[in-house]
C-alpha positions in Angstrom: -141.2 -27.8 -49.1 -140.0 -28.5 -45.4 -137.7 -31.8 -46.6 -136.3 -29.2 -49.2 -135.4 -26.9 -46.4 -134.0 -29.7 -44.2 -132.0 -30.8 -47.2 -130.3 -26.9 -47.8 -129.8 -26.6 -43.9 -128.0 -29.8 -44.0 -125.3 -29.0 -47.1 -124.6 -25.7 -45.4 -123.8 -26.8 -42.3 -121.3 -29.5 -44.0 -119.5 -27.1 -46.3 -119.1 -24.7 -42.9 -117.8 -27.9 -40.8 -115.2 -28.4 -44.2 -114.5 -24.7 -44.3 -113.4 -25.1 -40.7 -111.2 -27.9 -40.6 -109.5 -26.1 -43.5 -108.5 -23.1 -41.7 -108.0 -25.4 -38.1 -104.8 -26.9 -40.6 -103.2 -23.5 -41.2 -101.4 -22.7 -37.3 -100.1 -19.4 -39.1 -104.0 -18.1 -40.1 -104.2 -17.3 -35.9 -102.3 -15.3 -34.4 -100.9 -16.2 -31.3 -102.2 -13.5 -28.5 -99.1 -11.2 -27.2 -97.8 -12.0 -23.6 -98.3 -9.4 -21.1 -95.8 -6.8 -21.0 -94.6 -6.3 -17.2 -91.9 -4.7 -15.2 -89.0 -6.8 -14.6 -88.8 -6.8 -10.5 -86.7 -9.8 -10.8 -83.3 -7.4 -10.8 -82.8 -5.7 -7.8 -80.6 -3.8 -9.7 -82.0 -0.3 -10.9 -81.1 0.5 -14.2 -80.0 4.2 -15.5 -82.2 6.3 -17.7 -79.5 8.6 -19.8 -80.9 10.7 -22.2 -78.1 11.2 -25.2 -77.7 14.2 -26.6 -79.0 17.7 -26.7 -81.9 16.1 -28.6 -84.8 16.3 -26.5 -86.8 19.5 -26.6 -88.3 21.3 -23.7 -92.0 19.2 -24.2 -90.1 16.3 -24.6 -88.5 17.0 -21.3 -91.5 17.8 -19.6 -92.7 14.4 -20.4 -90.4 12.6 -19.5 -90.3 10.4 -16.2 -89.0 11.6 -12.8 -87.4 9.6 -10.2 -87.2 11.3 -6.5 -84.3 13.4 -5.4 -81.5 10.7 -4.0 -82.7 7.6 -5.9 -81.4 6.3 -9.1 -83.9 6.5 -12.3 -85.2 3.3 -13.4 -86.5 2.1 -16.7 -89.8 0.7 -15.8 -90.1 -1.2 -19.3 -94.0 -0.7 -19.9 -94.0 2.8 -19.6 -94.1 4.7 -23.3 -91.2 6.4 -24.2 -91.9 10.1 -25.9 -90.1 9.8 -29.3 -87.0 12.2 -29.0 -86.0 10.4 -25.9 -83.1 7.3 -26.5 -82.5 5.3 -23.6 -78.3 5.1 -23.2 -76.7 2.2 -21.7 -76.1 2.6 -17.6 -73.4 5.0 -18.6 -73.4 8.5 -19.8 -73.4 8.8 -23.2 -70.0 9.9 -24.7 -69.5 13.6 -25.3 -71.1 14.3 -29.4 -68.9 15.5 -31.9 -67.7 19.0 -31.6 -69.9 21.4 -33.8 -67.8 25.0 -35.5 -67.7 27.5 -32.8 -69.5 30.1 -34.1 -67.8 33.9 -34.9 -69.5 35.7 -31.9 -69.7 39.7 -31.9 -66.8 41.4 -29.7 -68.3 42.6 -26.3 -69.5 46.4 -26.2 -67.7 48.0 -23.4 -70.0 48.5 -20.9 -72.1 45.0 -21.4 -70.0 42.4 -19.1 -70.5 43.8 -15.9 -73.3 42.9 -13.3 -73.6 42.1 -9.5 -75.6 40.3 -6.9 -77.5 42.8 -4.1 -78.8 42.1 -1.4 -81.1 45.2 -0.9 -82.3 46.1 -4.2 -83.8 49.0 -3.1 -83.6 51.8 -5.9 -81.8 54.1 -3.5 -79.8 51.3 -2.3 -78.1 50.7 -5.7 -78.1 54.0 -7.4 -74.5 53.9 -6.4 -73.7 51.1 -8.8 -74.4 53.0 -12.1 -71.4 54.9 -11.3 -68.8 52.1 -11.0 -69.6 51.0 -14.6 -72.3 48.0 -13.4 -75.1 47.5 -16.0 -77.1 44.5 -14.8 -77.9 43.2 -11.0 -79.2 39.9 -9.7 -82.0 40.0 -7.1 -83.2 37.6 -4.9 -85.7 38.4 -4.5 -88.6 39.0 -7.4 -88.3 43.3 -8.0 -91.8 45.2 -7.5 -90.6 48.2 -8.8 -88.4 49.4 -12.1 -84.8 49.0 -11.2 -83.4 51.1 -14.3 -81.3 51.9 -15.3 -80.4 48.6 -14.4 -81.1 45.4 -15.9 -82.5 42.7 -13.5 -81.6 38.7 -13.2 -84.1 37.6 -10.7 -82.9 34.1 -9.3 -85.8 32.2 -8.5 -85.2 29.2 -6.1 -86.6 25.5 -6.8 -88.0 25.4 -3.3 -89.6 22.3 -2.8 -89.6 20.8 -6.0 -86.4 18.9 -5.2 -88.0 16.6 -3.9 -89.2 15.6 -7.2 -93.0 14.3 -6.5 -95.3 15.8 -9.2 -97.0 17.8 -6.4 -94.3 20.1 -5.8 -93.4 20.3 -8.8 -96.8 21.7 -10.0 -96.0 23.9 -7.2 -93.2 25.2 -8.5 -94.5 26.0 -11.9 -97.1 28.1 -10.0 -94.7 30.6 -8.7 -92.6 30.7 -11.5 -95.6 31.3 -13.5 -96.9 34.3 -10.9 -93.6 36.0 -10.8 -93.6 36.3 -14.5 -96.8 37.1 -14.9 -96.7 39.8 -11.5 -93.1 41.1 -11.9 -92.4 40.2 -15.5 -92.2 43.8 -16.5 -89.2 44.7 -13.9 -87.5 41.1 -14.9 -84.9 40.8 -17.9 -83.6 37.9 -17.3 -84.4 34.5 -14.5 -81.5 32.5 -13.7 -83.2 28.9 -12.4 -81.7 27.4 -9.4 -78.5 28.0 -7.5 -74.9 26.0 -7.6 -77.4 22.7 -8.8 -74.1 20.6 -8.1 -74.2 20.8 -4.3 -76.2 18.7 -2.1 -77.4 21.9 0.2 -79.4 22.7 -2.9 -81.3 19.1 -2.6 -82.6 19.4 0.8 -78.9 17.4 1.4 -80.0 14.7 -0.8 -77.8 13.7 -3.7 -78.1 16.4 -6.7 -79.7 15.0 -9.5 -78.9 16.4 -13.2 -81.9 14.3 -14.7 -84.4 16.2 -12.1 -83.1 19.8 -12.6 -83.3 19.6 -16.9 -87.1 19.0 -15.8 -87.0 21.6 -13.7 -85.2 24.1 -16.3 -87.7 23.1 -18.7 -90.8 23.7 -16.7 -89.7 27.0 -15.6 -88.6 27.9 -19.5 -92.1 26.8 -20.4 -93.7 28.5 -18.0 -91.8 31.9 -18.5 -91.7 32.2 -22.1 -95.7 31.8 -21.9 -95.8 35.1 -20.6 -92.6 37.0 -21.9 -91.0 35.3 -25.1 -88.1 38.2 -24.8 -87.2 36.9 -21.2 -84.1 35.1 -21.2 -83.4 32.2 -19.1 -80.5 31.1 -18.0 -79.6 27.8 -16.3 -78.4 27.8 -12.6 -74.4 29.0 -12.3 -72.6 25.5 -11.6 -70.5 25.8 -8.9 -66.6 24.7 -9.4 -65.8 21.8 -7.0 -63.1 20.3 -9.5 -64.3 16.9 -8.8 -67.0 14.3 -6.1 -66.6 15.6 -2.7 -68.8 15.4 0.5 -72.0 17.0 -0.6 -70.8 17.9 -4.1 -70.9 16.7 -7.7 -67.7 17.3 -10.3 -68.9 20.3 -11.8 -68.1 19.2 -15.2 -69.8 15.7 -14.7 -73.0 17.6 -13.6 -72.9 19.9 -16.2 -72.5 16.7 -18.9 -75.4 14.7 -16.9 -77.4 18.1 -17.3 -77.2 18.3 -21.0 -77.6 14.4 -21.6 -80.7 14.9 -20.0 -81.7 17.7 -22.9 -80.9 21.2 -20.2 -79.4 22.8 -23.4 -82.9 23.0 -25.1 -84.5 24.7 -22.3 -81.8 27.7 -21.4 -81.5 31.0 -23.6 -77.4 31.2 -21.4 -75.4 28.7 -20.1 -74.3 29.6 -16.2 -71.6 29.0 -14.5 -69.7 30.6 -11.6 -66.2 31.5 -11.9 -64.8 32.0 -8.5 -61.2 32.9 -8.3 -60.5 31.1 -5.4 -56.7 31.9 -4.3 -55.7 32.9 -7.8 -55.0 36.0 -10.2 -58.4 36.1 -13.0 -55.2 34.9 -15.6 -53.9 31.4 -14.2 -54.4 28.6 -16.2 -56.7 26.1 -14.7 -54.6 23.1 -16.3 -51.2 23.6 -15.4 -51.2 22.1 -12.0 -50.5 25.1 -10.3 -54.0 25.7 -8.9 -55.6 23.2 -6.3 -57.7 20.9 -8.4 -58.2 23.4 -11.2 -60.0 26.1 -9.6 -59.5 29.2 -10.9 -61.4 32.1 -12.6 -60.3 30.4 -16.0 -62.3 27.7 -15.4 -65.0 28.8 -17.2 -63.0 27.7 -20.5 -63.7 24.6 -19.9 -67.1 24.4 -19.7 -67.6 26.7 -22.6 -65.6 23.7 -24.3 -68.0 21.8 -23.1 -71.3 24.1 -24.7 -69.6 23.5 -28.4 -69.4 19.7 -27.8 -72.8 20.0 -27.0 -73.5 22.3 -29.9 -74.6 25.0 -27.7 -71.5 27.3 -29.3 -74.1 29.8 -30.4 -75.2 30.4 -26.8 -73.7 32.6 -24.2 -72.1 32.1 -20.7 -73.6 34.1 -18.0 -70.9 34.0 -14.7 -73.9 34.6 -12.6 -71.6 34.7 -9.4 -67.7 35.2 -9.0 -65.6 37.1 -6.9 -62.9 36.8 -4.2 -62.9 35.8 -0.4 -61.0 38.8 1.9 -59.0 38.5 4.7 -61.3 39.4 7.6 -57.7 40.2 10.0 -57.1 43.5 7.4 -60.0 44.9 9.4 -59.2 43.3 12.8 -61.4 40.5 12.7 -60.6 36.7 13.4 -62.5 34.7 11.4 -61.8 31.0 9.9 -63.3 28.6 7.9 -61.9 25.4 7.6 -63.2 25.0 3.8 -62.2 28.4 2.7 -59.1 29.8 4.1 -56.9 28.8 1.8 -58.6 31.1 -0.7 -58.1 34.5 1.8 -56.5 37.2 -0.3 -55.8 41.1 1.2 -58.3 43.7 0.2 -56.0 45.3 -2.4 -55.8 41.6 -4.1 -59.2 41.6 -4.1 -59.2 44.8 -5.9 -56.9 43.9 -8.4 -58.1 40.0 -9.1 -61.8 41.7 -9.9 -60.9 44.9 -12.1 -58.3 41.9 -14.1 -60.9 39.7 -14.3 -63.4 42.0 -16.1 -60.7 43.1 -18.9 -59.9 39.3 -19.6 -63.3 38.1 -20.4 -63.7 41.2 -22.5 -60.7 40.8 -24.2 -61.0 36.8 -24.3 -64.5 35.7 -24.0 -66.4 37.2 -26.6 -68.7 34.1 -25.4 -69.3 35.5 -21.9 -72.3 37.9 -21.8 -72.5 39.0 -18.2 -70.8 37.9 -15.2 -71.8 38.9 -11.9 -69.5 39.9 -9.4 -70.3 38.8 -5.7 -71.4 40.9 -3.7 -72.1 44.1 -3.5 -73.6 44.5 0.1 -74.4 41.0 1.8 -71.8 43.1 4.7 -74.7 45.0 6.3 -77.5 42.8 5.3 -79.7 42.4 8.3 -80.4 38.6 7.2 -77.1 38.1 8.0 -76.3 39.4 11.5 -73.2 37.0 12.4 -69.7 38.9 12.2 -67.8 36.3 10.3 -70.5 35.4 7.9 -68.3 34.2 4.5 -70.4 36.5 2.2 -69.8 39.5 4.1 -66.1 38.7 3.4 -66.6 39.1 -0.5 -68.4 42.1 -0.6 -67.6 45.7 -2.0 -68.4 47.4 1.4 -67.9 46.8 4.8 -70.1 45.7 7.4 -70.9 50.1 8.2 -71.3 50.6 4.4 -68.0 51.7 3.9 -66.5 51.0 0.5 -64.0 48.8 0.7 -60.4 49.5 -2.0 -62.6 47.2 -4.5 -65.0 50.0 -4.9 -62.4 53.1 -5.8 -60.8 50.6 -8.2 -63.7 50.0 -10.1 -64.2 53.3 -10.4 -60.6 54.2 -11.6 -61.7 52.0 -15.5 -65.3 52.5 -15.0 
């Protein structure tokens, strides 16, 4: 019985040592074990994330990878990729293929016009109704109803420029309170300010990829609370190309919307300053110093139907023009801005023309903002020759300045 045994241990164990040396023959049975996937640190170089498209969604955006304000996004090669996202070569993507414009509505006569207060005290603005203004950006979030006024509560980024998931979280925080607080006195949240120029970034670089995260955490975080909020992206200032703390405002505004900004923005804003020019002069025609006139809005809303975005608004969250401060004997200069002085009356003029163009033009402008309305006497703002003061529709005692009784002439 045991030699038995012995005998049926012994043929197993020489089939299994056959069996063996079968498969040992086949190299292809085994698979050969994966190398380790690492980051490449032997270029110095960093290479640029570019998302193409309008493709990503507002999730998608959240997801996606920051770099710091100032330094260049790198591709870290392990790190998962969310599926809507495409990494693009180290150059922005080219501009897609132009969608229809969409047939958009006329505008209702008293829909376009809107301006920016500083004291949005009730009493304070009650004067505005008059002159034909419908909508008024605050800077501050309201605490009681401003009607019958619509509100666009700017909100700044703060400290989330700095782009470190802290701050960021922080950010999303007060975004969140003010919409759940204030919510019911907001119609609208415009997120950000003139994106384009360093001042916004803490005097770092701006950084398109770092404010579509931005837009998106604040749409995310807004629409949680009030789905009939709209938000609109931060007005683009005009620079008409790279300058000393400034980005091209049509390159930022591409880099913006490669990076997926057009999913997370109910309007599209931009601000139209008239610099030295009449609301009608045509940005291309080499009359106006590198293009910067009212009419530049055109051609960033021929950059929203590239984009596909023709079904969205533009929102001119600032525009306006610059007075001369001698019409009221002061001497003021700025070495940046006095080449776009005009007189008081011009002023007048330049603002009551604009208005009628983008009614009669832009059906695709929704609201545009005129600034200011009192930034003159605004405590916060105690220095005589102070550039906003030089923009607004009163003087520094509150006296209405010629803007005022022509707006009220077509209001």
């Amino acid at each position: 019985m045991h030699r038995n045994r012995h005998t049926s241990l012994l043929l197993v164990l020489c089939v299994t040592l056959i069996t063996l040396a079968a498969c040992g023959s086949d190299e292809s049975a085994t698979p050969t074990p994966p190398a380790p996937t690492t980051a490449n640190t032997s270029n110095p170089t960093p290479q640029v994330t570019v998302f193409a498209g309008s493709v990503l969604t507002p999730t998608a955006v959240l997801n996606s990878p920051i770099s710091p304000v100032g330094a260049t996004p790198v591709v870290t090669g392990a790190a998962p990729v969310p599926a809507p996202i495409q990494a693009a070569p180290a150059t922005l993507a080219p501009s897609p293929t132009p969608q229809p414009t969409p047939t958009l509505p006329p505008h209702p006569p008293e829909a376009i016009r809107g301006i920016n207060v500083a004291d949005s005290d009730p009493g304070n603005i009650a004067p505005l109704k008059d002159l034909g203004f419908t909508w008024v950006q605050t800077f501050l979030p309201p605490t009681v109803s401003l009607e019958p006024f619509k509100v666009l509560y700017r909100a700044t980024l703060g400290d989330a420029v700095s782009g470190t998931q802290e701050d960021i979280d922080q950010f999303a925080a007060v975004i969140e309170g003010v919409a759940k607080q204030n919510g019911q006195f907001i119609d609208a949240y415009s997120i950000g300010n003139e994106v384009n120029l360093s001042r916004e970034w803490a005097g770092q670089q701006p950084n398109p990829v770092l404010y579509a995260k931005l837009l998106a955490v604040a749409y995310a975080r807004i629409k949680t609370y009030d789905p009939t909020a709209i938000v609109v992206s931060a007005g683009i200032a005009p620079t008409g190309g790279d300058g000393p703390g400034s980005m091209d405002d049509i390159a930022y505004a591409k880099a913006m919307l490669d990076a997926g900004a057009g999913n997370a923005m109910d309007a599209y804003g931009f601000h139209p300053y008239g610099f030295a020019y009449a609301p009608q002069q045509d940005p291309s025609d080499g009359q106006a110093r590198n293009g910067l006139t009212f009419r530049r809005a055109e051609l960033h809303r021929q950059l929203m139907e590239q984009y596909g975005m023709g079904d969205k608004k533009m929102w001119a969250t600032e525009f306006g023009w610059l007075i001369e401060p001698a019409e009221e004997n002061m001497t003021c200069s700025w070495p940046d801005l006095d080449w776009q002085k005009v007189s008081r009356e011009q002023q007048a003029q330049y603002v009551v023309q604009a208005f009628d163009y983008a009614k009669l033009n832009w059906p695709w402008m929704e609201h545009m903002f005129l600034w200011n309305y009192d930034f003159s006497r605004s405590p916060l703002y105690p220095e005589a020759c102070e550039q906003m003061k030089w923009f607004s529709m009163l003087d520094e005692q509150g006296n209405p300045r010629p803007l005022v009784h022509a707006l009220r002439k077509v209001s």
